[in-house]
N, C-alpha and C positions, 0 to 999 in steps of 0.2 A: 138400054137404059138401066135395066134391073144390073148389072155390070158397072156400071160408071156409080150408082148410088153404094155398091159393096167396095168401092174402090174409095171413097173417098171418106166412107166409115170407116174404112183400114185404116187411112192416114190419119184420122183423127185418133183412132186405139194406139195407134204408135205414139201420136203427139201427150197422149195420155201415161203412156207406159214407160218413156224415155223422161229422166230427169234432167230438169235447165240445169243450164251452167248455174253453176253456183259462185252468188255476187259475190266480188273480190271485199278482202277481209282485212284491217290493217291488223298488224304485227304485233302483240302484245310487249313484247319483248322491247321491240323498236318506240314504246310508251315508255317503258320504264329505263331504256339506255338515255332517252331524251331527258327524262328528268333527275338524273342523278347528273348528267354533263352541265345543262344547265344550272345548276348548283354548284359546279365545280367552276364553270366561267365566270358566275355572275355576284355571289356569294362568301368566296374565298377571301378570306382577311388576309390586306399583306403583310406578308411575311410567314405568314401563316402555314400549314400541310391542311388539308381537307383530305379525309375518308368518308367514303359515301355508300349504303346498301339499297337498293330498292327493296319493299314488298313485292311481293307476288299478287296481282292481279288476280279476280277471279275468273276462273277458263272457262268457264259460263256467259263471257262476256263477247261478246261478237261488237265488233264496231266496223262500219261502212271504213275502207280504204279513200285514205284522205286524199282528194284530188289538189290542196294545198300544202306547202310544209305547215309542220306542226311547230305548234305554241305551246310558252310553258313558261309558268310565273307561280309566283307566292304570295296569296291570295293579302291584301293588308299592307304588304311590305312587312310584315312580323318578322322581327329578331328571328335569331335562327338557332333551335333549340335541338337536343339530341334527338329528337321526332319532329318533323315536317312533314307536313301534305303539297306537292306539288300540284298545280292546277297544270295540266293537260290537254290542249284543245284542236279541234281540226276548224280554222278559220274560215270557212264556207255557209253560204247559207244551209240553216239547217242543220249544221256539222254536230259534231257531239262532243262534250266535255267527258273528262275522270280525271278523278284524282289518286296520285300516285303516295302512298306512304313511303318515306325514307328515312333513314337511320344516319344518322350525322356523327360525325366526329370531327374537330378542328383543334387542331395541336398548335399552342402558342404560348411563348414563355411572359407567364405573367412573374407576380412578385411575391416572394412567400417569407414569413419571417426566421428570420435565422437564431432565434431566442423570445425568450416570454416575455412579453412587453406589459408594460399596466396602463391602463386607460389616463389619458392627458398624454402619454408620452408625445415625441415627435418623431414618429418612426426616418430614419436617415440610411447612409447610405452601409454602415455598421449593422443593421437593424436587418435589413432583409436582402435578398437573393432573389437571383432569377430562376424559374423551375419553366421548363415544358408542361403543360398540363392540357388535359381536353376541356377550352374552354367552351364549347357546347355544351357542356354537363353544367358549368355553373350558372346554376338561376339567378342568383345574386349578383352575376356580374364580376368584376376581374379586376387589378388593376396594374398597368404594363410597362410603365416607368418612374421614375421620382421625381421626375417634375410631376406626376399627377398628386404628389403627398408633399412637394415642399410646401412646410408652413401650416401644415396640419399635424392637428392633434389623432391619436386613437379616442372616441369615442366607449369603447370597453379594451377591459384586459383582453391578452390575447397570447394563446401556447406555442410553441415552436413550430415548424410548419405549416404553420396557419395560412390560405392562400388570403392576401388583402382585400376587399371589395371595397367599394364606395359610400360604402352604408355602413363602414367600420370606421369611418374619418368624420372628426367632426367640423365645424370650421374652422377655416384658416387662423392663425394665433400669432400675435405681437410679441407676446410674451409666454414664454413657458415653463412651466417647474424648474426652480433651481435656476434662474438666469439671473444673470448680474443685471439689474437695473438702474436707471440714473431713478431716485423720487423727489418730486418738485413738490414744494409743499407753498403755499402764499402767505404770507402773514403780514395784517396790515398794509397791503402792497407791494410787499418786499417779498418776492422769488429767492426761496431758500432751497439748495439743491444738497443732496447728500445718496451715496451710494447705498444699495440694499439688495436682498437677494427674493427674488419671486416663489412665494409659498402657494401660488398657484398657477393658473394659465388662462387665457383667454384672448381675444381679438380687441382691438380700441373697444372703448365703453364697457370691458368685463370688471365687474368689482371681484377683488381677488386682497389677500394679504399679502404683507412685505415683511420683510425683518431687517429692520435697520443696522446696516455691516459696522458698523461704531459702536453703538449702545448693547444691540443686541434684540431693541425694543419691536415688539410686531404690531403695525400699522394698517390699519385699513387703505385701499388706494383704488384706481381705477385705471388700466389701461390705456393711456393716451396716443401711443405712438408704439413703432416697437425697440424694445430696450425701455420705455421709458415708461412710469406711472405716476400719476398727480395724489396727492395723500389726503385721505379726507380728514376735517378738521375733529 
């Protein structure tokens, strides 16, 4: 008896003194190849190049080995900025989330001006250029062809190089500085029309002056159409 009790306190000191297997551990690594790939499929503007860095994870961090594949999204649907946070996840009950830091860059030819412009202009096809730029850096946004600028004005002056955003255009315009215009003036009932040249800019309904191509005389008017302006009396 005294025999069979020293035998089974053995097994237990062993059971004691020998270490469990140690629970499987997923891959940090295979965290952050996941979320920069993801980025690269799902992300990528076309036409576009994507460059992508993960952060380094902290190695303090132990995560249960995901009995599902893993999931990975941006948390919001947020624009995608030179810093993102990837969300992470193992889809099981109970699984665990982290999120992954990344470093972004996206190379895409927006439009950049090819000379100093001044505010009202109408930037055209003479006016700006296409450049490669990393348009993840631009917070203000970008802009990537001329059909996004036919028919608008600049908003402010603007120096050579300058990359365009959308928040540099103001609205769309009928008439702009220096355009031949037709002006309708009424008088008595009678539509009197006479040519003039636009001493301002704006969209239907801007009041703006004219300078009448005959006399010489400058007119107050209104934007009616484009080319054309109605002359106030």
């Amino acid at each position: 008896m005294i025999q069979r009790v020293l035998a089974t306190v053995g097994a237990l000191s062993a059971l004691l003194i020998c270490p469990l297997p140690a629970a499987a551990t997923q891959s940090l690594d295979a965290v952050r190849t996941l979320a920069v790939d993801w980025l690269q499929q799902h992300r990528t503007l076309p036409g576009a190049r994507m460059t992508t860095e993960a952060g380094q994870l902290d190695s303090r961090l132990h995560l249960a080995d995901c009995a599902a594949p893993l999931e990975a999204s941006l948390p919001g649907n947020r624009p995608l900025g030179a810093r993102v946070s990837v969300t992470v996840r193992c889809p099981v009950p109970g699984g665990w989330t982290v999120r992954v830091p990344v470093k972004v860059q996206m190379f895409a030819n927006v439009l950049v001006t090819s000379r100093p412009l001044a505010r009202g202009d109408g930037p055209g096809a003479s006016d700006v250029h296409t450049e490669e730029r990393d348009v993840a850096s631009l917070a203000y946004g970008y802009v990537a062809s001329l059909d996004q600028i036919r028919g608008r004005a600049l908003a402010r002056p603007l120096n050579a190089g300058t990359v365009l955003t959308p928040g540099m255009l103001a609205g769309r315009q009928a008439v702009r500085i220096g355009d031949a215009v037709s002006m309708e003036a009424s008088v008595d009932g009678v539509t009197i029309r006479a040519e003039g040249v636009a001493m301002g800019a704006g969209d239907t309904g801007t009041r703006l002056k004219v300078r009448n191509a005959s006399s010489g005389k400058v007119l107050d008017a209104i934007v009616s159409g484009p080319g054309t302006v109605a002359v106030l009396p």
